[in-house]
N, C-alpha and C positions, 0 to 999 in steps of 0.2 A: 599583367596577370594578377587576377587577388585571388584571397587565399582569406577563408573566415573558419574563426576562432570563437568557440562558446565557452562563456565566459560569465556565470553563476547566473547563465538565463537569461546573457542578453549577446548578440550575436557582435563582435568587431571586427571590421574590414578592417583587412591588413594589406597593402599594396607592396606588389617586386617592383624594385626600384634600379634599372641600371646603370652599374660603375664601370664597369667595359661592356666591350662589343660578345666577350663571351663569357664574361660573370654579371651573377643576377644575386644582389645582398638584399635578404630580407628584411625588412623596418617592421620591425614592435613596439607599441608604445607599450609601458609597463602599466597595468593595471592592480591596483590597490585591490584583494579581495576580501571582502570583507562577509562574514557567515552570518547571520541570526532569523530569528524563526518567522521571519518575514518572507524571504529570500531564498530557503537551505530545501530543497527538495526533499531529504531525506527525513524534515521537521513534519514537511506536509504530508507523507507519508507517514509518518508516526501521529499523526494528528487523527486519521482517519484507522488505523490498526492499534493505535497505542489505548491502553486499558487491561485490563484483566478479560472482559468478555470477549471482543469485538474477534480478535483474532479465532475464536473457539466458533465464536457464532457461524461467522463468515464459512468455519473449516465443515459447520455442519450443514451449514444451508448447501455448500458446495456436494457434500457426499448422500444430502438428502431431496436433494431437489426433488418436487418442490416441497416444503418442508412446511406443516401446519406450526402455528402457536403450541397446542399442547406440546407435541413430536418435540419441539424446541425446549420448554419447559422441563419434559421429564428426561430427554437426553442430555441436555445438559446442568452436570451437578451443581449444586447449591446457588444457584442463580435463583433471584428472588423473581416475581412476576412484573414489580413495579421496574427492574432495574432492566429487565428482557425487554419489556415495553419502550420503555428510554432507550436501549441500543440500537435497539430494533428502527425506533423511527429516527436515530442520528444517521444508521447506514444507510435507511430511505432518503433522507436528506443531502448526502454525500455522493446518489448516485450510486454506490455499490449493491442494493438489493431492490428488488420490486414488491410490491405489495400488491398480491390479488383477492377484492372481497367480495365474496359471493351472493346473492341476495337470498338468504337459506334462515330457515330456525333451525335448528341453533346459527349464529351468526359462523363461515366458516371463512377462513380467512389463510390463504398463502404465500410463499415468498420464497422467491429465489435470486441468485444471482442475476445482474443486468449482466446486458455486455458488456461495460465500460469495467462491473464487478470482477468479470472473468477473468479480465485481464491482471488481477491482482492473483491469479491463479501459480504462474511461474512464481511468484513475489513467496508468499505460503509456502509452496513445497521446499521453496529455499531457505527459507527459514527456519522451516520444521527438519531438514537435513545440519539447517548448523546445531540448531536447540537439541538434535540427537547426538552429536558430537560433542559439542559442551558436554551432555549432560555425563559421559563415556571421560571424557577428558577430567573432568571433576571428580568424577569416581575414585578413576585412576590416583589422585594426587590426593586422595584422602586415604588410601588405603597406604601411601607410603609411610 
């Protein structure tokens, strides 16, 4: 019988080895694990949401689909045009948004979540449920 273990993203067989006719002892070898932002999913994840914008972007492209440049620009506060632009084509880049451009004067241009993006949807709402908590929790511990 095997039996497999994931193990920082890479799968090891494990094999039942029998010592009697009706015990079955299972063999592990011990694995050294070792974390860094090669390897740590939760890096690579933070890779793609990590920033000041990206998370806010993503939360508005989500609730504004599909969601123009301006729309982005004026709804979300104090974001410069240059640095919207820059996010804008890192999450194109990343697969989380798509870019649709029109052939129009003025030039009109939208974007919304792919599918691969939506999927960072549970990811977001989880978030924004702990970041409401923190933020309840912190309150709390300053008003003591």
């Amino acid at each position: 019988m095997l039996h497999y273990y994931k193990q920082v993203g890479h799968i090891k067989q494990v094999s039942m080895k029998k010592t009697t006719i009706n015990d079955n002892q299972l063999v592990k070898t011990k694995i050294k694990t070792v974390f860094d932002e090669n390897n740590c999913p939760v890096t690579a994840t933070m890779k793609v949401l990590g920033g000041k914008w990206k998370p806010i972007l993503i939360n508005a492209i989500y609730f504004t689909s599909p969601a123009r440049f301006g729309e982005l620009k004026r709804s979300v506060a104090g974001i410069t045009q240059s640095m919207l632009t820059q996010q804008l084509r890192e999450l194109e880049e990343d697969g989380i948004i798509s870019r649709k451009i029109y052939a129009e004067i003025p030039p009109k241009v939208e974007y919304t979540l792919t599918e691969f993006g939506l999927t960072l949807s549970p990811v977001i709402q989880t978030m924004a449920q702990w970041g409401e908590e923190f933020r309840l929790n912190k309150q709390k511990v300053k008003k003591k």
